[in-house]
GUSE-648890 format. One record per residue: z, x, y of N, C-alpha, C in turn; residue in one letter. Coordinates in steps of 0.1 Angstrom, whole numbers, padded with zeros to 4 digits, always signed. Each point is the difference from the previous one (the first is absolute). Example, Ala and Ser with C-alpha at 12.3 -4.5 7.8 and 13.67 -1.06 7.14 Angstrom:
<sites>
+0078+0132-0057+0000-0009+0012+0000+0009+0012A-0007-0004+0011+0000+0009+0011+0008-0008+0011S
</sites>
This chain:
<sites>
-0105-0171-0055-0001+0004-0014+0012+0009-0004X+0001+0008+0011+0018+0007-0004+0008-0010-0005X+0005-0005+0014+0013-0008-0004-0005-0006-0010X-0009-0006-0009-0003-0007-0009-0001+0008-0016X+0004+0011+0001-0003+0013-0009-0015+0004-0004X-0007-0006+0005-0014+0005-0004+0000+0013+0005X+0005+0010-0005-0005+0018+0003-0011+0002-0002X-0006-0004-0011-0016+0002-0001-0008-0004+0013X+0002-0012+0001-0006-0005+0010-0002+0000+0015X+0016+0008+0004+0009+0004+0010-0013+0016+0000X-0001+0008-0005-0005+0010-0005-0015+0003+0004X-0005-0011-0003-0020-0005+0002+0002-0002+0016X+0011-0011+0005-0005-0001+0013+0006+0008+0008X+0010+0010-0003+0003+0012+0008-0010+0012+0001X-0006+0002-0013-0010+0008+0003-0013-0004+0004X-0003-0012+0001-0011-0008+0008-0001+0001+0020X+0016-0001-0003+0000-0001+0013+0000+0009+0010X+0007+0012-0009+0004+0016+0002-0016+0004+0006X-0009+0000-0011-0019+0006+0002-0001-0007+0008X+0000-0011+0003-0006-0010+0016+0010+0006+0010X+0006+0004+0002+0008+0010+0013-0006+0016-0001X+0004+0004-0008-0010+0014+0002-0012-0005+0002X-0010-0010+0000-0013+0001+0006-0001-0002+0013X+0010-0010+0002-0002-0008+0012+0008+0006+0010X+0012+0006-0004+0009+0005+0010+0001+0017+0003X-0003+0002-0014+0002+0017-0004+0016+0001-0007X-0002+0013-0005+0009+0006-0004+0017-0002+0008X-0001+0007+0013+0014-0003+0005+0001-0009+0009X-0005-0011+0001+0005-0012+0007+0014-0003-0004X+0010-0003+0007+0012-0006-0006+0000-0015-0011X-0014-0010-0002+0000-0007-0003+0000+0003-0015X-0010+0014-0003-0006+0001-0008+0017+0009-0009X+0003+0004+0009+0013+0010-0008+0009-0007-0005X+0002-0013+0007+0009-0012-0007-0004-0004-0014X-0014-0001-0001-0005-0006-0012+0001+0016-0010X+0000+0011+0007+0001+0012-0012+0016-0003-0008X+0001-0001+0014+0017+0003-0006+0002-0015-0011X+0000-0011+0006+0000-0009-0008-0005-0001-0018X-0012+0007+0001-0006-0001-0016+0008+0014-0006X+0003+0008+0003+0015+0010-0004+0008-0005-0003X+0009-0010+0009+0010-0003-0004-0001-0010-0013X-0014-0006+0002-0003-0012-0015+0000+0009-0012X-0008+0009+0004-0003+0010-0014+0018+0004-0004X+0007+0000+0009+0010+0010-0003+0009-0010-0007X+0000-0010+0005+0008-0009-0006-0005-0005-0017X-0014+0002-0003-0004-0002-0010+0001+0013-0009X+0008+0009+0003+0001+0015-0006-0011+0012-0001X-0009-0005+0010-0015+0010-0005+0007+0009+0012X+0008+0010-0001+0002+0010+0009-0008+0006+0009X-0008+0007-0013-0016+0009+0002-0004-0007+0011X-0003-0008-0002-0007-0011+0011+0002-0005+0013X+0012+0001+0002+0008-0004+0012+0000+0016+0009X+0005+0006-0012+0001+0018+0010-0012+0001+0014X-0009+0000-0009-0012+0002+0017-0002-0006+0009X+0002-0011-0004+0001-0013+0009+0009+0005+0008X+0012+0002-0003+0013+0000+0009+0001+0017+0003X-0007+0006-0005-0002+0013+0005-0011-0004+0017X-0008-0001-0006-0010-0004+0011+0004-0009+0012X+0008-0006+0001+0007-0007+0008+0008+0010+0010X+0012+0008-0008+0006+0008+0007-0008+0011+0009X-0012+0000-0009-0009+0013+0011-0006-0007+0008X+0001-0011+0003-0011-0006+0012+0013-0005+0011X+0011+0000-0009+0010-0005+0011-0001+0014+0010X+0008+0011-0008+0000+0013+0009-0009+0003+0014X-0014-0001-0008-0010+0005+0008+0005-0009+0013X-0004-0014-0003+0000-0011+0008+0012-0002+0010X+0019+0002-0003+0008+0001+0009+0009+0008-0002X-0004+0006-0008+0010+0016-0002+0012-0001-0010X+0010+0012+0000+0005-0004-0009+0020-0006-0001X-0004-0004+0015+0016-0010+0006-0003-0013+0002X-0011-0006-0001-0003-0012+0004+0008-0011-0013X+0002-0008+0004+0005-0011-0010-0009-0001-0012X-0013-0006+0003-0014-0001-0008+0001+0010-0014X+0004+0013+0008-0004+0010-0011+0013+0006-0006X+0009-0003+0005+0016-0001-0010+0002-0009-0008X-0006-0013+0000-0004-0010-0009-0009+0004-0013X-0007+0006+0005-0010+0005-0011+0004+0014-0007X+0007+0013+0006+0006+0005-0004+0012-0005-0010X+0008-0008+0004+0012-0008-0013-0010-0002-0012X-0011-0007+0004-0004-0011-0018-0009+0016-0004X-0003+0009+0008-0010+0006-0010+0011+0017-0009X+0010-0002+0007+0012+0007-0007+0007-0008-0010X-0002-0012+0002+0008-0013-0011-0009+0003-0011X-0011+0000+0001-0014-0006-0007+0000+0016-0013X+0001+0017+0010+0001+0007-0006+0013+0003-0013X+0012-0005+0010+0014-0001-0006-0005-0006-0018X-0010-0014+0004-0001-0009-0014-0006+0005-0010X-0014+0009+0006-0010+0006-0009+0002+0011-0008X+0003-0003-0012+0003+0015-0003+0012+0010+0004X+0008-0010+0007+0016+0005+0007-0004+0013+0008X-0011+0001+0006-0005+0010+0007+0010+0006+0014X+0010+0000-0005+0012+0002+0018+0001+0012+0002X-0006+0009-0002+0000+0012+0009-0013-0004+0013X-0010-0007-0007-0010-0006+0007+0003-0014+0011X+0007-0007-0005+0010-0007+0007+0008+0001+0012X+0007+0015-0006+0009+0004+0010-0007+0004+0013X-0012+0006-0004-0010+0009+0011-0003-0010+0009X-0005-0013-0006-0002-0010+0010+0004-0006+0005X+0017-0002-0002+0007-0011+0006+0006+0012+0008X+0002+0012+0001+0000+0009+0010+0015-0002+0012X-0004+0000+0009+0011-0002+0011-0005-0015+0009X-0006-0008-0011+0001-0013+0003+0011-0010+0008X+0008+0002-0010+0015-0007+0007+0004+0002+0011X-0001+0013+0001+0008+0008+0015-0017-0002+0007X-0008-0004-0001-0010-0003+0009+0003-0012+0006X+0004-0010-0011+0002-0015+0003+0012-0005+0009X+0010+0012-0002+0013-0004+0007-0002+0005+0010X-0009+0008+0006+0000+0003+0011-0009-0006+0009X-0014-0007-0005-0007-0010+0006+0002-0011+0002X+0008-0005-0014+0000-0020-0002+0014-0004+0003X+0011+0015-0003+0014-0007-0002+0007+0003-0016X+0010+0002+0002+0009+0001-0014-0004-0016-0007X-0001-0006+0007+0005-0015-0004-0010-0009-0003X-0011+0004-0002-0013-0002+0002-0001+0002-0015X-0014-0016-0003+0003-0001-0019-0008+0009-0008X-0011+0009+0009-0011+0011+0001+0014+0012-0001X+0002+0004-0001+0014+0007+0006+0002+0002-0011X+0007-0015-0002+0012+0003-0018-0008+0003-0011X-0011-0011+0003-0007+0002-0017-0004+0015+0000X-0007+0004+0010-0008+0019-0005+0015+0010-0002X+0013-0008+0006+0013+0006-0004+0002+0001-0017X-0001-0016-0005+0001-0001-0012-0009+0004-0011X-0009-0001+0008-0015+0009-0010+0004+0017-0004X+0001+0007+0014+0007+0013-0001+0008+0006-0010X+0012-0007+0000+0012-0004-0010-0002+0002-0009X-0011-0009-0006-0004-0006-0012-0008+0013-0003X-0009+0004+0004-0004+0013-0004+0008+0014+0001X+0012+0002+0003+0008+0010+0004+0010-0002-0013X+0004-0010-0002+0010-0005-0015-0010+0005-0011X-0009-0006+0000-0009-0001-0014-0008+0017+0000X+0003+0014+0010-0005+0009+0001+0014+0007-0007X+0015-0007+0005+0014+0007-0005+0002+0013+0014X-0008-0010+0011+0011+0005+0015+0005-0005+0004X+0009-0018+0000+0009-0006+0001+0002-0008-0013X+0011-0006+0002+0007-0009-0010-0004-0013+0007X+0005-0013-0008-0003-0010+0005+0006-0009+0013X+0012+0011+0005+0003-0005+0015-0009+0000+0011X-0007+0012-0002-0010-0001+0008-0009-0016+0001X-0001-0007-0009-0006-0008-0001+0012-0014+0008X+0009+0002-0008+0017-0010+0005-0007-0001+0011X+0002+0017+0010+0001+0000+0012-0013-0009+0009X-0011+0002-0004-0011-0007+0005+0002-0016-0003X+0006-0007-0012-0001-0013+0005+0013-0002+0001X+0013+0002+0006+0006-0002+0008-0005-0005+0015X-0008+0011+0002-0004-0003+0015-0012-0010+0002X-0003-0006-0013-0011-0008+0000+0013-0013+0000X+0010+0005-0004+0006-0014-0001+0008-0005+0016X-0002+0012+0004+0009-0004+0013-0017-0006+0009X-0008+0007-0001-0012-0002+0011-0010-0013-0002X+0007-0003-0015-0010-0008-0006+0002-0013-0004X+0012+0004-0005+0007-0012-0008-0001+0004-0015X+0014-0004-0007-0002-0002-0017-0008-0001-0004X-0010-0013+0000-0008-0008-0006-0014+0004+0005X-0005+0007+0015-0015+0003-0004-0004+0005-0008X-0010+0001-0002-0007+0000-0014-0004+0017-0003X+0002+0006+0007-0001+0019+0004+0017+0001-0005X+0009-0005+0008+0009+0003-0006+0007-0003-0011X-0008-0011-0008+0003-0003-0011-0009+0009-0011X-0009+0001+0002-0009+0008-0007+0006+0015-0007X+0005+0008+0014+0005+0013-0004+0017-0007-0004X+0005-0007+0002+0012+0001-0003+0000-0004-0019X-0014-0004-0008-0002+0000-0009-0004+0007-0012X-0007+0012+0010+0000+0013-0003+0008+0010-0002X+0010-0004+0010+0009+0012-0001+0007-0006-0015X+0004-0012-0004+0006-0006-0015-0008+0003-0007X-0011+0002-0001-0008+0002-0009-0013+0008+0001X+0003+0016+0004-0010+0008+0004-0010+0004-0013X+0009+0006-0012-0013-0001-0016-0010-0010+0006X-0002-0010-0002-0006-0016+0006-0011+0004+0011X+0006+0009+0009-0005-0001+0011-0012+0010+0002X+0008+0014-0008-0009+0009+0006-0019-0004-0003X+0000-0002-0007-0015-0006-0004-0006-0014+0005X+0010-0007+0007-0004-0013+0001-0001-0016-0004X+0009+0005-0008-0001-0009-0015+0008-0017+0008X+0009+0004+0009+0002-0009+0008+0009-0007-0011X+0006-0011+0012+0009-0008-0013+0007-0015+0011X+0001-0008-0004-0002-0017+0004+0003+0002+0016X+0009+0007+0001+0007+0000+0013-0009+0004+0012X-0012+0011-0003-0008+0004+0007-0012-0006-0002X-0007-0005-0006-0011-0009+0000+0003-0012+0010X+0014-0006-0002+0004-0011+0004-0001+0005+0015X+0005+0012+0006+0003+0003+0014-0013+0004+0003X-0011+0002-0006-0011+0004+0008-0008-0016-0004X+0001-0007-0006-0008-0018+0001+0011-0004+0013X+0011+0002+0008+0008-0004+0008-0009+0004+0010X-0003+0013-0001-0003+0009+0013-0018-0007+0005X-0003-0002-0015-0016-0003+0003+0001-0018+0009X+0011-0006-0008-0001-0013+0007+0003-0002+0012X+0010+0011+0004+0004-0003+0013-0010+0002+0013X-0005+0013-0005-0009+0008+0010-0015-0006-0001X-0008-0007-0013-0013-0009+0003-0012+0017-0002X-0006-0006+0001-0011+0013-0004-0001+0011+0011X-0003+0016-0001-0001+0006+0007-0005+0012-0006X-0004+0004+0010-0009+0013-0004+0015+0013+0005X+0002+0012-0005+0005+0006+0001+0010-0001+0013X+0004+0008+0009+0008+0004+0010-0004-0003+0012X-0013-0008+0001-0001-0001+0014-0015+0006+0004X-0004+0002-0016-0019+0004-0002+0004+0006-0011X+0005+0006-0010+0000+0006-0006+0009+0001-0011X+0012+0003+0000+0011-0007-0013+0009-0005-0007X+0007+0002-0004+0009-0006+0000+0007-0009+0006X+0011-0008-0002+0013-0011+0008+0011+0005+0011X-0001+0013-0007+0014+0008+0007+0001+0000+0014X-0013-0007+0009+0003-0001+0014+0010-0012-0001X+0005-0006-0008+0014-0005+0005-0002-0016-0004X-0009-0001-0010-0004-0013-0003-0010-0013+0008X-0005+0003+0011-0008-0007+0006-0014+0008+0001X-0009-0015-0004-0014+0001-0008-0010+0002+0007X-0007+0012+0004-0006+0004+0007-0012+0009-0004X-0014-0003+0002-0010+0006-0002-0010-0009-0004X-0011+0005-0004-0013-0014-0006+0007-0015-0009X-0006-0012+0003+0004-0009-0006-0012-0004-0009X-0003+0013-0008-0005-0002-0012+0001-0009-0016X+0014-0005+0000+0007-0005-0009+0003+0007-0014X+0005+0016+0004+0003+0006-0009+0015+0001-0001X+0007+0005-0007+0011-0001-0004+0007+0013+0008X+0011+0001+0004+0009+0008+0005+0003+0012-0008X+0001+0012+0009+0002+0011-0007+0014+0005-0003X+0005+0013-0006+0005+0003-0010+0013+0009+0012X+0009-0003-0005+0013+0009+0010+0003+0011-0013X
</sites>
């Protein structure tokens, strides 16, 4: 029903499916966090912010408890729910708090080079420019290195390099041909997935891993 635009529809059977996991599985099952995260990222993409926030709030507290706060799982979830604050209300003092010393957690567990790495790099950025503690090299600098690690053309590093041309555009989301197009690239390439490996996002590096629910891929 995603790929087909039915959001309404996409909507009924995420949250259908969401309550049959909390019964059956509980609260923090990894299956059941996929599907949180998942109906967040639908709300989010449909602009109900409010609505996504707890979701993806709730996610990042169950990641913590569950593998602490250097694990891949939960630096994944950390990025979207600093992304998610960044959107709402341009909330980036709140933003900043969460996306924290993420980066320098990631380079030192996953690798500079690692696409978990760049993006909570570019997230950072993006909240440090739009606070008026860097300029927009800060940002140059991060997909540069997406371009050496990545290539021109993946769809992460196409994304921020569209941002940086057009940040007005960006800081809210408002998105623009170039980034829709690189995240329908990313959703086709990668096939359905539940977050990072139980839980969020793509940023583990593009290979599709977690419940084969048939929900849609999450949000870098």
């Amino acid at each position: 029903l995603y790929a087909k635009g039915d959001l309404d529809g996409a909507e009924a059977l995420h949250r259908e499916a969401l309550e049959a996991r909390r019964e059956t599985l509980g609260d923090r099952h990894p299956d059941t966090l996929n599907m949180i995260s998942n109906l967040g990222e639908l709300l989010r993409e449909r602009g109900d912010l409010d609505g996504a926030e707890p979701l993806s709030r709730e996610v990042l507290e169950a990641k913590r408890e569950t593998y602490g706060d250097r694990h891949l799982e939960t630096l994944l979830s950390i990025g979207n729910y600093s992304d998610l604050l960044r959107e709402k209300k341009g909330d980036l003092d709140a933003a900043k708090r969460t996306i924290g010393e993420a980066p320098e957690v990631a380079r030192e567990t996953i690798g500079a080079d690692h696409i978990t790495t760049l993006v909570l790099e570019a997230k950072a950025a993006r909240i440090r420019i739009a606070l008026g503690e860097a300029d927009t090299n800060a940002l140059r600098e991060v997909v540069a290195s997406m371009e050496a690690a990545l290539g021109a053309e993946h769809p992460q590093t196409r994304k921020y390099s569209c941002v940086i041309n057009d940040l007005p555009a960006h800081w809210q989301e408002k998105g623009c041909d170039c980034c829709r197009e690189g995240l329908r690239t990313s959703k086709t390439a990668i096939g359905t997935v539940e977050d990072d490996g139980g839980g969020e996002d793509l940023d583990s590096g593009g290979v599709a891993v977690g419940s084969s629910s048939g929900t849609k891929p999450q949000r870098r």
